[in-house]
C-alpha positions in Angstrom: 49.4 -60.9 242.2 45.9 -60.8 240.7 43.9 -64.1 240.7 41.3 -64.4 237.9 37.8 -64.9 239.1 34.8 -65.9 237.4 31.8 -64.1 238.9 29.2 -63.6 236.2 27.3 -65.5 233.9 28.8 -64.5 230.8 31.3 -67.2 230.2 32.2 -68.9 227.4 29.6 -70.7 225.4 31.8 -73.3 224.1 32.8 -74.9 227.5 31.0 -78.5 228.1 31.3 -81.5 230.0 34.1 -82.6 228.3 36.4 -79.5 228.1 39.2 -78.9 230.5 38.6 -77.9 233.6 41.0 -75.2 235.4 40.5 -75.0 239.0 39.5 -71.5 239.2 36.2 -72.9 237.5 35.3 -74.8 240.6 33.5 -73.5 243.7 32.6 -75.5 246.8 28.4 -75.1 247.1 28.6 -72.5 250.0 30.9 -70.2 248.2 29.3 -70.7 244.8 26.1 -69.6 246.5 27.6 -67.2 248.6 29.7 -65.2 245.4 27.8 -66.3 242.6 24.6 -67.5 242.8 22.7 -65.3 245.5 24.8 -62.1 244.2 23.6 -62.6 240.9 19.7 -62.8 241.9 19.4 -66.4 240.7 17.9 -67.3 244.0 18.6 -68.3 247.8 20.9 -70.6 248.8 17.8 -73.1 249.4 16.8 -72.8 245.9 20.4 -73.7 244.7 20.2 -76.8 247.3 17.5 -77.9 246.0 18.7 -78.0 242.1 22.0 -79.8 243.2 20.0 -82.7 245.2 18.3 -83.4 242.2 21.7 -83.1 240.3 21.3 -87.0 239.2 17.7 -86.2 237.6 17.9 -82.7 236.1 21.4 -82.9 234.1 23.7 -80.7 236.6 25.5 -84.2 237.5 25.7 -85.4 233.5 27.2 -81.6 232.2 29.6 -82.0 234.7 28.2 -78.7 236.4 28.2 -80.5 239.7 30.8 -82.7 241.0 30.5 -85.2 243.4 34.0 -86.2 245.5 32.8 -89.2 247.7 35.3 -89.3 250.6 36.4 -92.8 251.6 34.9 -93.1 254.9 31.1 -93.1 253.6 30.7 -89.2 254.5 28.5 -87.1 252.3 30.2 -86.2 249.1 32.3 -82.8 249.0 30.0 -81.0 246.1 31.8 -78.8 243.7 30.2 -76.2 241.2 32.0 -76.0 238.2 31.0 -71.8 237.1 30.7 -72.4 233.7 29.4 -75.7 233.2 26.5 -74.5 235.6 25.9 -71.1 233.9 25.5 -73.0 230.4 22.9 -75.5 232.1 21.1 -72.4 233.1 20.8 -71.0 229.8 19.9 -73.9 228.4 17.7 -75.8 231.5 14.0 -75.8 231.3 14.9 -76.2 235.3 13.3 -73.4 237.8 15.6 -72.3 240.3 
């Protein structure tokens, strides 16, 4: 059984903040950074860590291209990358990676 995968850039324009999100859109940072972002000569892994800790200042958090999941306990927050949301804030970020 195949399992779709959504390793390049070119995905569809239309998806925003408030489309539906299918779980095959999300990536936990390290893999995201790992199969995506470093693969795709967007940068190091530093340079993506850097974008998401400004994620409440530079729009990442209000696309809904990062998501936060704040565990009960106080622990830092599980951080998720949702693929497309994140490619349309690149092509459309004034950001520098």
């Amino acid at each position: 059984m195949s399992t779709p995968t959504h390793h390049s850039l070119n995905h569809d324009a239309s998806a925003d903040a408030t489309s539906q999100t299918c779980i095959t859109d999300l990536y936990p940072f390290r893999r995201y950074a790992r199969e995506v972002w470093e693969p795709q000569g967007l940068g190091t892994e530093h340079a993506l860590r850097w974008l998401v800790r400004h994620r409440h200042t530079n729009g990442l958090l209000a696309c809904g291209a990062v998501i936060e999941k704040r565990p009960t306990s106080g622990k830092r927050p599980l951080i998720l990358i949702h693929g497309r949301r994140f490619a349309r804030w690149l092509a459309t970020s004034d950001e520098a990676a």
